[in-house]
N, C-alpha and C positions, 0 to 999 in steps of 0.2 A: 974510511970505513973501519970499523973496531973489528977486531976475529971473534967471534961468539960461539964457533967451533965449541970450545971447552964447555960451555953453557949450554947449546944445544945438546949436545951428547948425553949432559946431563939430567935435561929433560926428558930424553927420550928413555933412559936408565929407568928413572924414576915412573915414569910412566908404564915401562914394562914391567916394573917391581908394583905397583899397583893392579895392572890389570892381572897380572898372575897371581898377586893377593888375593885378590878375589875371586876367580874364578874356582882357584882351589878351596876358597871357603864354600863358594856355589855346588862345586862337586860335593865335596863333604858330608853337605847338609843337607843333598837329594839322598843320596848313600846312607842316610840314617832311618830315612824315611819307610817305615816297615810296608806299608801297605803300595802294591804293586798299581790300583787306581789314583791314588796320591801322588807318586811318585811320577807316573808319568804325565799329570795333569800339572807338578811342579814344575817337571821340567819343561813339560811344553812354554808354560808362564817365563821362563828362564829363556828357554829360545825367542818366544816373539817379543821380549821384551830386547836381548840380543841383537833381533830385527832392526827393531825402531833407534835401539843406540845407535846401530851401521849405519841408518841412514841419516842420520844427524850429524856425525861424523863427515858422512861422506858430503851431504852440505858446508860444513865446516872447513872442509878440505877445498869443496869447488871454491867459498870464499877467498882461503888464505894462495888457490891460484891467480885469482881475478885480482888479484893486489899486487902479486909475481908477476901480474902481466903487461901492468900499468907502466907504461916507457920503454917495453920490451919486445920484442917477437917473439912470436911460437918458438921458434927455433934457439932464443937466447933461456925461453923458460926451461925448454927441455934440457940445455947443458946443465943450467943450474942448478935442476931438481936430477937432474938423473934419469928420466923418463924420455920416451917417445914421442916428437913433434904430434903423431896423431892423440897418442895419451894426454897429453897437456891440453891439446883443443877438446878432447871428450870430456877432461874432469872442468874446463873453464865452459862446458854445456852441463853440467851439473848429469852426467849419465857415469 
């Protein structure tokens, strides 16, 4: 099996330098917004769209368990993600 350590890490780097890109550009660019109706109807848009990413994500994530699961037990997925026997069986029920 190759170590992908280095690689992952750096995906997850990268990933946190984007979502923090952005979010600071998101704050920014409500923060400019004069009008006090505006703004809070921007951000609402900001939030429920923030919704609908989590839950895609969080799809996303029951996927790449259900793939961790595949020749595995609850119990081998949990050492290897880190998580709770119970946790690993909630996100491979997509909750």
């Amino acid at each position: 099996m190759t170590d992908t350590s280095t690689h992952d890490e750096q995906v997850y780097a990268d990933l946190r330098a984007l979502t923090g890109q952005y979010m600071e550009a998101v704050r920014a660019r409500l923060a400019e917004i004069e009008s006090p109706l505006t703004r809070e109807r921007g951000a609402r848009l900001v939030t429920d769209d923030m919704l609908t990413g989590a839950k895609q994500a969080k799809l996303i994530r029951s996927a790449a368990m259900g793939e961790l699961k595949e020749g595995r037990t609850l119990k081998q997925v949990a050492e290897l993600t880190g998580l709770s026997v119970p946790r690993v069986d909630q996100l491979l029920k997509a909750k």
